[in-house]
matplotlib code that plots the C-alpha trace (Angstrom):
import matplotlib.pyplot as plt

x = [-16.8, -15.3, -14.4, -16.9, -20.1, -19.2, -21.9, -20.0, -16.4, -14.5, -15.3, -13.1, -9.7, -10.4, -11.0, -8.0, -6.0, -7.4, -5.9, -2.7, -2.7, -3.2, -0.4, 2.0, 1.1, 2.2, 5.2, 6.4, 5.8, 8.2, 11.1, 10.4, 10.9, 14.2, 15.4, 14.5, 17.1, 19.6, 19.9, 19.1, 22.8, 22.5, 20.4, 18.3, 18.1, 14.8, 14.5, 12.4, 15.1, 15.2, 11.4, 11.7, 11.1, 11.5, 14.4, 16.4, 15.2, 15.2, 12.3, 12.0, 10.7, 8.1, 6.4, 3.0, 2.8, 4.4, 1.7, -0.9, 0.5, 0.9, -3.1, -4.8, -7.6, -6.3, -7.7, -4.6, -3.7, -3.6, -0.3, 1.9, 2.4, 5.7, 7.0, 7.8, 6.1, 2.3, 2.6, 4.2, 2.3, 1.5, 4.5, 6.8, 8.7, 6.9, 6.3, 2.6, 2.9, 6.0, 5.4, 4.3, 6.5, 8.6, 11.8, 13.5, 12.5, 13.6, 17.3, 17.8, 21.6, 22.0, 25.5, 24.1, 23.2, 25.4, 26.4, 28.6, 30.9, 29.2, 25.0, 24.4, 24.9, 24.4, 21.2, 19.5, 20.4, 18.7, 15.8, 15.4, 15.2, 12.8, 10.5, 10.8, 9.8, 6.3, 5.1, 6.2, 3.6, 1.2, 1.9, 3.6, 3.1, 4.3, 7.7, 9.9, 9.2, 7.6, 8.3, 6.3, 5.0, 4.4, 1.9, 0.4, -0.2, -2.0, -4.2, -5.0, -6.2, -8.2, -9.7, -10.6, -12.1, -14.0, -15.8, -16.6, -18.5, -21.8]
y = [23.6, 23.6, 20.6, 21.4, 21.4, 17.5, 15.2, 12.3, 13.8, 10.7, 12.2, 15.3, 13.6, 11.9, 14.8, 16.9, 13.5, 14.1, 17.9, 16.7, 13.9, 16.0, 18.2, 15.6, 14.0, 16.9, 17.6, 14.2, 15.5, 18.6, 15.6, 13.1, 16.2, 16.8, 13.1, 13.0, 16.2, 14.3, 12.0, 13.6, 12.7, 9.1, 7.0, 3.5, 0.7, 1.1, -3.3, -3.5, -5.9, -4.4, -4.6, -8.3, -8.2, -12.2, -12.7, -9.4, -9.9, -6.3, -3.9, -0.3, 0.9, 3.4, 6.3, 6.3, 9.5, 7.7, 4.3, 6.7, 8.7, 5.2, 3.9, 7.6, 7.6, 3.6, 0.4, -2.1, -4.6, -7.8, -9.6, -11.0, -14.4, -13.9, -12.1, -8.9, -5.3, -5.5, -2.2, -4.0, -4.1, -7.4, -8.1, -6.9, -4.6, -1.6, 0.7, 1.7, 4.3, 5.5, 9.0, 8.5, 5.9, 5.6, 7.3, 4.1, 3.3, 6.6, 6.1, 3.0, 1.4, -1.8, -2.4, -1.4, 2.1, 5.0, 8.5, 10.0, 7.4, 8.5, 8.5, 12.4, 10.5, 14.1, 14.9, 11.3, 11.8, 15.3, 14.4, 11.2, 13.1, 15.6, 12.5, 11.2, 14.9, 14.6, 11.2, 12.3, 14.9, 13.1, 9.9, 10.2, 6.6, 5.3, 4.8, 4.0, 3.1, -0.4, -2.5, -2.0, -5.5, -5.4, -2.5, -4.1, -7.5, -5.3, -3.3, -6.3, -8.4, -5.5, -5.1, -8.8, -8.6, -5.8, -8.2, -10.8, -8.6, -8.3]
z = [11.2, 14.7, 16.7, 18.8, 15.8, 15.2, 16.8, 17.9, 19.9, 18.0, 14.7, 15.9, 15.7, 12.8, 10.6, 12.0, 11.3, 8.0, 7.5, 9.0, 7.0, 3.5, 4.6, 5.3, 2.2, 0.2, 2.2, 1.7, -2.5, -1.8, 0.0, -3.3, -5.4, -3.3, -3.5, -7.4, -7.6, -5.7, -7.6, -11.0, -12.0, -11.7, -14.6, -13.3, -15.9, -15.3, -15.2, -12.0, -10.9, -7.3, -7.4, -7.0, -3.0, -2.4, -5.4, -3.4, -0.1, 0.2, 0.3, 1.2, 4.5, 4.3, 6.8, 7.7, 5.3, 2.5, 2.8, 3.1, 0.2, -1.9, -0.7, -1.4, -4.1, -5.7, -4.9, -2.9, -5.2, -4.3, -3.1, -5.8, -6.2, -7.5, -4.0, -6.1, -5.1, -5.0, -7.0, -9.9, -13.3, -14.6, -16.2, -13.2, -14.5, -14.5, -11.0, -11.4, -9.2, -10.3, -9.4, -5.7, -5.5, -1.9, -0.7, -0.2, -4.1, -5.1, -3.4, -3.8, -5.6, -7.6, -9.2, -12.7, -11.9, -13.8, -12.8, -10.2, -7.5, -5.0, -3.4, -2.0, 1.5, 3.3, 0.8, 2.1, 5.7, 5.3, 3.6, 6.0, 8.8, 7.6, 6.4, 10.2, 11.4, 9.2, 10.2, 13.7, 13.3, 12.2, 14.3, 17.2, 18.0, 15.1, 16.6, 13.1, 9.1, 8.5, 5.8, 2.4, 2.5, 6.3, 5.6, 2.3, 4.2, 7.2, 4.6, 2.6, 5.5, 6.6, 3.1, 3.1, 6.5, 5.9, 2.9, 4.6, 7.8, 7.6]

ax = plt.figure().add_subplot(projection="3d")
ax.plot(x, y, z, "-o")
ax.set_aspect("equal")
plt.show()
């Protein structure tokens, strides 16, 4: 179906939004594949430690492709009460959406992690850039990577808004 078949002219964008989306999506897969290989030397303790948003005060930024990624085909949890990633499972210290999981998750360095001295600096500036170029195409408003809970608070709100409307 052309642009043109479509009824109403503000369905158009949407659904090309749509393809775009889908192929950003899985272009962000091939760059977490990429990043996983990078850093295929290094072993996590796996504690969920730097999942503790508030306790860190860290979080990872994410691209519009990589929210959209994390939100496709699962309900948004609700906010935890704790402060820790809304992705969490109950007992907050399992990712449970480990394999879609963000870049900034993916690359990110606590003091207990093993493996080589040194982070494949070059790789992640690489693969960084590339992850700007798809949400560039697919947004080219969105003018940087927002906080994960900045975009959970914005979906959730929108979610509970969308209840109470009539």
């Amino acid at each position: 179906m052309s642009p043109r078949d479509w009824d109403d002219e503000d369905e158009a964008p949407r659904a090309h939004e749509t393809v775009l989306e889908a192929r950003a999506i899985q272009e962000v897969r091939v760059l977490y594949r990429q990043a996983d290989t990078a850093y295929a030397p290094f072993s996590c303790p796996a504690s969920g430690e730097c999942c503790q948003l508030a306790r860190t005060q860290r979080q990872p930024w994410l691209w519009y492709p990589e929210w959209r990624l994390l939100t496709r085909q699962r309900p948004l949890p609700p906010p935890r009460p704790d402060g820790g990633c809304p992705y969490l499972d109950a007992t907050g210290t399992r990712c449970t959406v480990y394999l879609d999981r963000p870049f900034g998750c993916r690359t990110f360095f606590c003091e207990r992690i093993r493996g080589p001295a040194r982070q494949p600096a070059e790789a992640v500036d690489t693969l960084l850039r590339r992850l700007e170029r798809i949400s560039q195409a697919v947004r080219p408003d969105q003018t940087g990577p927002r906080p994960l809970l900045e975009w959970h608070a914005a979906a959730f709100l929108a979610s509970q808004q969308e209840r109470t409307e009539p």
